[in-house]
N, C-alpha and C positions, 0 to 999 in steps of 0.2 A: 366640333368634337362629336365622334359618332356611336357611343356608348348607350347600351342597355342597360334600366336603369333597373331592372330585377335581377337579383343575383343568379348566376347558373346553376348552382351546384345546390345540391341541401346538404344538409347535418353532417350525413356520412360521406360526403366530395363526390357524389355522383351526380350525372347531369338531372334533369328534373323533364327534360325533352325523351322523345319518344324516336327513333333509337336511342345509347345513350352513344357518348360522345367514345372514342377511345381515351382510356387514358394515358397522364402521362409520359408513362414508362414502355408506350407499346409501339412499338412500330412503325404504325401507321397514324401517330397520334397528330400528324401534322392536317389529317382527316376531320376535326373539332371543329365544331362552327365558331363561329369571327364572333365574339363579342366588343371590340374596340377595336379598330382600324385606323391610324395615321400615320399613311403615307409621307407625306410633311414633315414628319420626323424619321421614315424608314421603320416602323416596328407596327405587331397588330399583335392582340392580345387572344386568345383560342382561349374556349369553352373548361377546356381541362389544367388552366393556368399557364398555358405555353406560352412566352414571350416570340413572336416568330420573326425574325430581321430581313430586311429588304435585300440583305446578301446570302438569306436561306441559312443563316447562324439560327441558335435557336437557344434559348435559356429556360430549363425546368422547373417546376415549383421547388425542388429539391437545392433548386441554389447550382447544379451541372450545367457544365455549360458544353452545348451542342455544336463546332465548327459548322464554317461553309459549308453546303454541299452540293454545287454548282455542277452541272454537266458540261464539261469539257467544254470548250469552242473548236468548232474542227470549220475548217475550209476544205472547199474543191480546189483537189490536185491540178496543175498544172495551168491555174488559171492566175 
């Protein structure tokens, strides 16, 4: 099990790292650093309490839940 064993956030849910993390509600918050990571089970946990799924689903601290967001599979034509 590959967990940090200091919590990320302080008081007011901001990272305590230097930049901070994005958060949950942003964009790009899949950009958070990895605080717990198992593959083994398919999920890693992000800085900003993102649940992130080995199928790029994604669960908020909000309890929202984020679908797939896979990029297409495309083949070459004619082969």
């Amino acid at each position: 099990m590959s967990t940090n064993s200091t919590p990320p956030s302080s008081t007011d849910g901001r990272c305590r790292h230097m930049p901070p993390c994005p958060p949950a509600d942003a964009p790009d918050r899949e950009a958070a650093r990895l605080i717990a990571h198992h593959p083994e089970q398919g999920w890693s946990l992000l800085c900003n309490g993102v649940l992130l799924f080995e199928d790029t689903g994604e669960l908020l601290p909000d309890g929202q839940i984020v679908n797939p967001h896979r990029s297409p599979v495309t083949t070459a034509a004619g082969r």
